[in-house]
C-alpha positions in Angstrom: 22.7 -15.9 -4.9 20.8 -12.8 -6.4 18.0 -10.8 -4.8 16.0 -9.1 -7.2 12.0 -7.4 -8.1 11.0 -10.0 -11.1 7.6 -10.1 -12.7 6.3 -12.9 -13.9 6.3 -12.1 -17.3 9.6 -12.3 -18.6 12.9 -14.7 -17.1 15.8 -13.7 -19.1 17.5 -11.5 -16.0 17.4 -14.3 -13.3 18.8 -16.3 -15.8 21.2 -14.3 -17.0 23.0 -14.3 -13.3 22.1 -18.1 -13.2 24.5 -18.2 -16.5 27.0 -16.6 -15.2 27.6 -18.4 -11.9 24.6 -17.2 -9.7 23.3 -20.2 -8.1 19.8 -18.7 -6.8 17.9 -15.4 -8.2 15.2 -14.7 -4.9 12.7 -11.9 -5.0 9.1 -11.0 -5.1 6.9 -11.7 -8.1 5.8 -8.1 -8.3 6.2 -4.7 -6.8 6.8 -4.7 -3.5 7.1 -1.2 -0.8 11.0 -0.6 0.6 9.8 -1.4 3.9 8.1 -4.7 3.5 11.0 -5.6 1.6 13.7 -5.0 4.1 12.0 -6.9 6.6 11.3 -9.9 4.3 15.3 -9.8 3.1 16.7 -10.0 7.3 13.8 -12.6 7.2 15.4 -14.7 4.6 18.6 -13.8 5.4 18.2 -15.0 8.9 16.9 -18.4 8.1 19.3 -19.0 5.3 22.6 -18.1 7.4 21.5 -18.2 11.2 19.3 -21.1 10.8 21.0 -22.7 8.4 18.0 -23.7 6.3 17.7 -24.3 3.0 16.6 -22.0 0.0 13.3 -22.8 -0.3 12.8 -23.1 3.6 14.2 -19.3 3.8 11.4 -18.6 1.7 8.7 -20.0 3.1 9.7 -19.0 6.8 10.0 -15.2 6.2 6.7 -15.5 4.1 4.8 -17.1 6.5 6.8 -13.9 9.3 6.0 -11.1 6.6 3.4 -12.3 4.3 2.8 -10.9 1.1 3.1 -7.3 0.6 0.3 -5.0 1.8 -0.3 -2.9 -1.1 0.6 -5.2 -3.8 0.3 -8.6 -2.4 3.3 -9.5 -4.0 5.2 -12.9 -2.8 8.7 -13.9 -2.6 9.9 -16.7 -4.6 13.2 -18.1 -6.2 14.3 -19.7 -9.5 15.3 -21.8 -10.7 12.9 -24.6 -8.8 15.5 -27.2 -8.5 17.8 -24.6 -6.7 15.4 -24.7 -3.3 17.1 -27.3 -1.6 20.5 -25.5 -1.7 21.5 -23.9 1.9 23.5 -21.1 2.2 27.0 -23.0 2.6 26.3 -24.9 -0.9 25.9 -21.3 -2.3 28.8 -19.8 -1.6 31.7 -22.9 -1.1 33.9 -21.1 0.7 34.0 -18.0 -1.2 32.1 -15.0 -0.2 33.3 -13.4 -3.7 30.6 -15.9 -5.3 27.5 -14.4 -3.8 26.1 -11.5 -5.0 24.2 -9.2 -3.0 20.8 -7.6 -3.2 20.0 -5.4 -6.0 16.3 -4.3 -6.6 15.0 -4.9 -10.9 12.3 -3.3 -12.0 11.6 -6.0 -14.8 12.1 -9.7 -15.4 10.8 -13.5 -14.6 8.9 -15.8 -16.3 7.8 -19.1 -16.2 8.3 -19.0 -12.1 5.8 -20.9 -9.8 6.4 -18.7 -6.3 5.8 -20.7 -3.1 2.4 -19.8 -1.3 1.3 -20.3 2.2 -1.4 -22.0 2.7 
């Protein structure tokens, strides 16, 4: 699992991690303020490992607790699409050395569909 800033211009960074063994890439399809961030991330942290819900419930929980961000009404998402029914135990099997942990990116993500509250 990656955490990362992606635009929705380019993909080649999410996939990059999803090449070599990453089996999610979350973050926001834009800029997005420190603060907003942090509380999206214990958000979606909290629904993937306390709740035990799946990828693409994470995200739409802490969307629907955060929203998108104020000033640049930036949403969270996650690639690649097929990977939202994965929960956090089918992410890391057993090994905590497989997850890698959030790191902001100024640049990368194309062809990415985020999820939207209605």
């Amino acid at each position: 699992m990656q955490w990362s800033l992606f635009s929705t211009i380019r993909r080649e960074l999410p996939q990059a991690f999803i090449d070599r063994g990453a089996s999610a890439v979350m973050g926001w399809n834009g800029l997005v303020g420190l603060g907003h961030t942090d509380k999206a991330t214990l958000s979606l942290l909290r629904e993937l490992i306390t709740r035990r819900h799946t990828v693409s419930e994470s995200v739409k929980s802490a969307m629907k607790e955060v929203g998108p961000d104020p000033d640049y009404n930036s949403i969270m998402g996650y690639y690649p699409r097929e990977k939202g029914d994965l929960a956090f135990s089918d992410i890391v099997k057993g090994s905590l050395s497989e997850l890698i942990v959030a790191v902001p990116l100024s640049s990368v993500l194309s062809d990415v569909k985020e999820e939207r509250i209605s």
